[in-house]
VEXDREN-2710 file (C-alpha; in Angstrom, 1 decimal):
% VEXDREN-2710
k/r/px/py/pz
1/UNK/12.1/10.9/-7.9
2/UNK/10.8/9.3/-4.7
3/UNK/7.8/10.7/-2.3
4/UNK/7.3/9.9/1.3
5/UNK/3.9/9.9/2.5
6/UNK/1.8/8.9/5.0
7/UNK/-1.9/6.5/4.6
8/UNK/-4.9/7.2/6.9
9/UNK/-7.2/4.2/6.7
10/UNK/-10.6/4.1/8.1
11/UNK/-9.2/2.0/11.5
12/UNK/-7.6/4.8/12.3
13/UNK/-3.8/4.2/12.8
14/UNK/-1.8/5.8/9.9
15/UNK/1.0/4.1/8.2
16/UNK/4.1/5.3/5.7
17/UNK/4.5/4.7/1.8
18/UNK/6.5/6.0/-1.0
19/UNK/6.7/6.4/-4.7
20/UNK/9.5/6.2/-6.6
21/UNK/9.0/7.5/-10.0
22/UNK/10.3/9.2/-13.2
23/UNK/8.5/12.5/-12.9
24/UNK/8.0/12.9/-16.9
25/UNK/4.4/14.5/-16.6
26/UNK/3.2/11.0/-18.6
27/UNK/0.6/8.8/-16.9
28/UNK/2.6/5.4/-15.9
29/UNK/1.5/2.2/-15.1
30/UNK/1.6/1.6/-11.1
31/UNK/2.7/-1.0/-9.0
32/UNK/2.1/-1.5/-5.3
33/UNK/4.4/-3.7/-3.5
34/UNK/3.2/-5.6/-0.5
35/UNK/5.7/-6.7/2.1
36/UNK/5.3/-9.8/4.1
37/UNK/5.2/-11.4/7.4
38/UNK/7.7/-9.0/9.8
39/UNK/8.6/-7.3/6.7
40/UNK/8.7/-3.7/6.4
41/UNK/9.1/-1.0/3.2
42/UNK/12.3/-0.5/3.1
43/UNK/13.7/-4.0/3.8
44/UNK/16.8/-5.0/2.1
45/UNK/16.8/-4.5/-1.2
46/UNK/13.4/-3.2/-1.7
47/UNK/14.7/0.7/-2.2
48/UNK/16.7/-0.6/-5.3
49/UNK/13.9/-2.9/-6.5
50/UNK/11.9/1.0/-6.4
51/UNK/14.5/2.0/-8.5
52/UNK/14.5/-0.9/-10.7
53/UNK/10.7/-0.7/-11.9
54/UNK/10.6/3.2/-12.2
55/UNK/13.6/3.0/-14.8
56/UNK/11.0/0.7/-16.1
57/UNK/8.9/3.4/-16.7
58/UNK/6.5/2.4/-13.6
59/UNK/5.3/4.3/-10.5
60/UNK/6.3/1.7/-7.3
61/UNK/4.7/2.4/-4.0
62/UNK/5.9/0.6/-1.3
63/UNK/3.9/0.8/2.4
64/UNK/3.9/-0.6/5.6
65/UNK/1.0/-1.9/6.7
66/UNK/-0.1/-0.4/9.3
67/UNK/0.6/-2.5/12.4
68/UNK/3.4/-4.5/11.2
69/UNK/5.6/-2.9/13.8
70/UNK/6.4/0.4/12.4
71/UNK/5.4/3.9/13.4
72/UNK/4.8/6.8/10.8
73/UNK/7.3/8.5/13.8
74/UNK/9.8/5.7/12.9
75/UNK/9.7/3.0/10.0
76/UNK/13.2/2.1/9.6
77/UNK/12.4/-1.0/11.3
78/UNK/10.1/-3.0/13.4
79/UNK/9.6/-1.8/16.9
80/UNK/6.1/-1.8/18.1
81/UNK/5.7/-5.0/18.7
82/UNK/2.3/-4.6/20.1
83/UNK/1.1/-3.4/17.2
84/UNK/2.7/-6.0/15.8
85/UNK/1.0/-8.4/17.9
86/UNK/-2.1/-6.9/17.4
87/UNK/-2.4/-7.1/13.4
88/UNK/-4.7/-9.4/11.7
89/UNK/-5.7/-9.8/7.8
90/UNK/-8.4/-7.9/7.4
91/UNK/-6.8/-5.0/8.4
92/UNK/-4.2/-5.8/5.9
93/UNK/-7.1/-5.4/3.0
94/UNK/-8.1/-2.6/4.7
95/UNK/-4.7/-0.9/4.9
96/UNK/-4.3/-1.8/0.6
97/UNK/-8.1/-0.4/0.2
98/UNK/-6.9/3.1/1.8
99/UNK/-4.0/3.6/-0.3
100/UNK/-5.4/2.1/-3.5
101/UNK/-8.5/5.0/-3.0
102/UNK/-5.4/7.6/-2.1
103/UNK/-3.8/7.3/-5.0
104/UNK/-7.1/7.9/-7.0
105/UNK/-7.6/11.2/-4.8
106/UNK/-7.0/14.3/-7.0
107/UNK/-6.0/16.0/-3.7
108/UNK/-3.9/13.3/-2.9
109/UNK/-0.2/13.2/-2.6
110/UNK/1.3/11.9/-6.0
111/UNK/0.2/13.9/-9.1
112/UNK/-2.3/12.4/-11.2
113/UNK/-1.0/13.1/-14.8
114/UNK/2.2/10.5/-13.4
115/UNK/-0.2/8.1/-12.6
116/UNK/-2.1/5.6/-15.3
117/UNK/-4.4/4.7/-12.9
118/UNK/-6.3/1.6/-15.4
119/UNK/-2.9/0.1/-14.8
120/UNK/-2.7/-0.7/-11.2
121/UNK/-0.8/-4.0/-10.7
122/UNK/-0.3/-5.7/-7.4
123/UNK/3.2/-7.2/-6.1
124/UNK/2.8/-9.6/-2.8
125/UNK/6.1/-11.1/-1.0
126/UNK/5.3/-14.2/1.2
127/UNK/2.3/-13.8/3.2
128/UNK/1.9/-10.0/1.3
129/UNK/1.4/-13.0/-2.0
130/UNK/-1.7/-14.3/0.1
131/UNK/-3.3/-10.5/0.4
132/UNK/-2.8/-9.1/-3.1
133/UNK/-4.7/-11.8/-4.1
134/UNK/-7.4/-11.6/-1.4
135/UNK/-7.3/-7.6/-2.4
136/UNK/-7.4/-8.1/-6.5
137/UNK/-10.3/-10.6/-5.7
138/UNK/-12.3/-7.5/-4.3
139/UNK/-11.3/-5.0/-6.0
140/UNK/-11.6/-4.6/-9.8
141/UNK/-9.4/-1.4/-9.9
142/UNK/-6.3/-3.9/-10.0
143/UNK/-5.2/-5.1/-13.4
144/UNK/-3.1/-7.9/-12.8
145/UNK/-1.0/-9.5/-10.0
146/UNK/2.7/-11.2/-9.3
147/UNK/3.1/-13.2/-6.4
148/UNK/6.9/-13.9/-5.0
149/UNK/6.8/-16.4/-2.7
150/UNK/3.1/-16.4/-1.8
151/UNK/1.5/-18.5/1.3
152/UNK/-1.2/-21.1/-0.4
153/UNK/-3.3/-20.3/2.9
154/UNK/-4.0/-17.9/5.9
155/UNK/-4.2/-20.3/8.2
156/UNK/-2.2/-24.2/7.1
157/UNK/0.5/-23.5/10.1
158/UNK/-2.2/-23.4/13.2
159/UNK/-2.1/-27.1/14.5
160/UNK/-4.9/-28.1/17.4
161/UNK/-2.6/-28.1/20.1
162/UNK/-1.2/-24.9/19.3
163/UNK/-4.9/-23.6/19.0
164/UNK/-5.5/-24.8/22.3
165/UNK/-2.6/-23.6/23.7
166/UNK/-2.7/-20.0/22.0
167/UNK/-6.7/-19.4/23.2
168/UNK/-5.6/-20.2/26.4
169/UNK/-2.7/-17.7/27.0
170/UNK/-4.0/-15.0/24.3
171/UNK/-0.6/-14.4/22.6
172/UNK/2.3/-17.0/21.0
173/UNK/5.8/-16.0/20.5
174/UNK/7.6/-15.6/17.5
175/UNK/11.7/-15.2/17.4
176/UNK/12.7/-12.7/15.0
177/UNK/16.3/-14.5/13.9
178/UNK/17.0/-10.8/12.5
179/UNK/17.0/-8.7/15.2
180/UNK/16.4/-11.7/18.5
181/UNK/13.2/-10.2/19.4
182/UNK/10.1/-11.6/20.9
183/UNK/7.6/-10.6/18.7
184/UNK/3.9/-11.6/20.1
185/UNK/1.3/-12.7/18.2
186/UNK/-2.3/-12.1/19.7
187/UNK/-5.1/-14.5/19.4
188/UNK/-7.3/-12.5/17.8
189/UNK/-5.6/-12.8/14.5
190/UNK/-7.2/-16.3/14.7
191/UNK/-10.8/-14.8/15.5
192/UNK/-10.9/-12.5/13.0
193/UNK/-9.5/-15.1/10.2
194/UNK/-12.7/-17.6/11.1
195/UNK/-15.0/-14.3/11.1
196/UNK/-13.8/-13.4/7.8
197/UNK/-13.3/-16.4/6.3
198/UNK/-15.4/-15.7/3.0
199/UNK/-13.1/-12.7/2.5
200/UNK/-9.8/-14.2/4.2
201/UNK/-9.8/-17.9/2.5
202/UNK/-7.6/-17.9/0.0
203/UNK/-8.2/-21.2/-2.0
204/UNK/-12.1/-20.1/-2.0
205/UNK/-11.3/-16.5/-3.1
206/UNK/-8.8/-16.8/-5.7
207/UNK/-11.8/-18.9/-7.6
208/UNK/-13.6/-15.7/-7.6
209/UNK/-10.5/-13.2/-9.0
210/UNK/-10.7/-12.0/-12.4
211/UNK/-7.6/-10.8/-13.1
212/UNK/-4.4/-12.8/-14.5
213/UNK/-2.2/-14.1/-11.9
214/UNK/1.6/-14.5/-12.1
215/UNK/3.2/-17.1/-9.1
216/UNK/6.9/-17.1/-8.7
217/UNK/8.7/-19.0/-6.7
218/UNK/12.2/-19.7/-5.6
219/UNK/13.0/-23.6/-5.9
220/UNK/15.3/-22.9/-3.2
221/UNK/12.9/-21.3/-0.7
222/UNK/14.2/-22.5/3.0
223/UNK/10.7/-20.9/4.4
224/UNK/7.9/-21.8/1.8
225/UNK/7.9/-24.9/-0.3
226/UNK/7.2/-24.4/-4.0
227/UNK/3.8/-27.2/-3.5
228/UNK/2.2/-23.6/-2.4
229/UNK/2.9/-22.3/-6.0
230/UNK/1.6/-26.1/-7.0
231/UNK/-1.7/-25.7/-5.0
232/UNK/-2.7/-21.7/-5.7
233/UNK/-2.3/-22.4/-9.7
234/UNK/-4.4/-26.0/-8.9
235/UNK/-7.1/-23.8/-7.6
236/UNK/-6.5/-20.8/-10.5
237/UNK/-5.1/-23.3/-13.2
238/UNK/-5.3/-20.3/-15.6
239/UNK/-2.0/-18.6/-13.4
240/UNK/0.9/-18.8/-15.0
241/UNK/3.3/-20.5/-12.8
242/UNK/7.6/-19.8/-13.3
243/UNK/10.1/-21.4/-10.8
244/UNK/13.3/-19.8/-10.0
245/UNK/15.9/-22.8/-9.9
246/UNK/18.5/-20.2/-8.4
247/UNK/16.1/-18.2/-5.9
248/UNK/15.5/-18.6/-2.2
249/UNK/12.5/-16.7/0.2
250/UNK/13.8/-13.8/-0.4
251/UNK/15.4/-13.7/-3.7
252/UNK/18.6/-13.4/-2.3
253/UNK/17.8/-10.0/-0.3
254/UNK/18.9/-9.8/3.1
255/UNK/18.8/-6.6/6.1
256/UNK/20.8/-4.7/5.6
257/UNK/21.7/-4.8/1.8
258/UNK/24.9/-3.0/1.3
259/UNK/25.0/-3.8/-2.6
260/UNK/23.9/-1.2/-4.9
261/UNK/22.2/-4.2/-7.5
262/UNK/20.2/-6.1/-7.3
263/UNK/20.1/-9.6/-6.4
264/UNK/20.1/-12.1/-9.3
265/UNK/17.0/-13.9/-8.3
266/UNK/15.3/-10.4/-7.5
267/UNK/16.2/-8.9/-10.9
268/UNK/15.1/-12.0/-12.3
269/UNK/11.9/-12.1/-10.6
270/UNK/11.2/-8.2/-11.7
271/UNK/11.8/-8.7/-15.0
272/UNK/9.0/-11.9/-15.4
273/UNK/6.9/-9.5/-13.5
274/UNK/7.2/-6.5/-15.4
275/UNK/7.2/-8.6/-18.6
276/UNK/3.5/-9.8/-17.2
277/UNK/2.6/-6.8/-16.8
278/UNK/3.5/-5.3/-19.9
279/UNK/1.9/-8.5/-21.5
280/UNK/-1.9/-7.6/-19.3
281/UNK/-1.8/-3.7/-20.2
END
């Protein structure tokens, strides 16, 4: 079965998530999936992926975070692009912090006799790599983490001249190849990074996480070379590290995803994870 819901974190603007879930009565590991940079929930082949794990015998959640361009009104796609514009990473923990404490709310919108809440594993796509491990790092609830595709760093991609140039103006434009919009990106993403950088840093902070640590990556990824896998298990050289010879970014999901499997490199990628998982109960 699959339940809709919606997150209200402490900043105050609401985002969606679902479950997807064989509803058994039994308490089932749970997995939260973590979209990254102008992702969304229900991206490509991410509703099948749902599927995938529960048949598994897990709970998947998926979310948006809260400002990556959905609404709870809509959140078939990115739209608001000045919430867009106007996310940072820190509110990105802060979005994972509210659902993670949801889901251990008796009142709460998932059932607790589904839910085997010692077995909370984290799943981060791209840049949503970089925050599950920032979040595990903080938070002991979480058992283990996969990354697919992670970012080694928050912030490798700001060159001086852009700096200069994006203080200047406030906001730098990013083209969405998908869909051809303008999506802006606020300076203050850059001010709150360097004002959070003992939370934010990721080769500092993955020093400090306890948990084991899965890094995948495609040895095709176009977006993100596989050094970054290279350099996050240099700084946690306990990680186990796998390489996909056959998977690109996005593991061969595209929007929209009219197929009803999934992707090679996808199904490949789950069943390391879930493997990991299994192994880290």
């Amino acid at each position: 079965m699959k339940v809709n819901f919606v997150v209200y974190p402490a900043h105050g603007r609401p985002f969606t998530a679902d479950a997807t879930f064989a509803q058994d009565g039994q308490p089932k590991p749970v997995v939260i999936f973590t979209h990254g940079f102008k992702g969304f929930k229900d991206w490509g082949h991410f509703n099948l992926l749902a599927r995938y794990f529960a048949e598994q015998g897990f709970v998947f959640v998926k979310f948006n975070f809260a400002y990556n361009g959905t609404t709870v009104a809509d959140d078939s796609d990115v739209h608001d692009l000045e919430a867009f514009g106007q996310n940072n990473f820190s509110l990105e923990l802060d979005d994972m912090q509210a659902l993670i404490d949801l889901l251990h709310d008796t009142q709460g919108p998932l059932q607790q006799k589904e839910l085997d809440l010692s077995r909370i594993y984290l799943i981060g796509h791209s840049r949503g790599g970089g925050a599950v491990i920032l979040k595990a790092a903080e938070d002991p609830r979480v058992k283990a983490v996969a990354t697919w595709a992670a970012v080694n760093t928050f912030n490798q991609r700001w060159d001086e001249l852009q700096m200069v140039d994006w203080k200047k103006e406030g906001v730098q434009w990013v083209l969405n190849s998908r869909t051809g919009q303008r999506m802006p990106l606020y300076y203050q993403i850059v001010e709150n990074y360097f004002q959070n950088q003992d939370r934010l840093d990721i080769p500092r902070v993955i020093k400090k996480m306890q948990q084991p640590l899965l890094l995948l990556h495609g040895e095709l990824d176009e977006t993100l070379p596989t050094q970054m896998a290279h350099d996050l298990k240099r700084h946690k050289p306990d990680a186990e590290l796998h390489l996909l010879p056959q998977a690109d970014h996005s593991f061969g999901g595209k929007h929209p995803y009219d197929r009803d499997e999934l992707p090679d490199a996808a199904r490949a990628a789950a069943d390391l994870s879930i493997a990991f998982f299994s192994k880290h109960a």
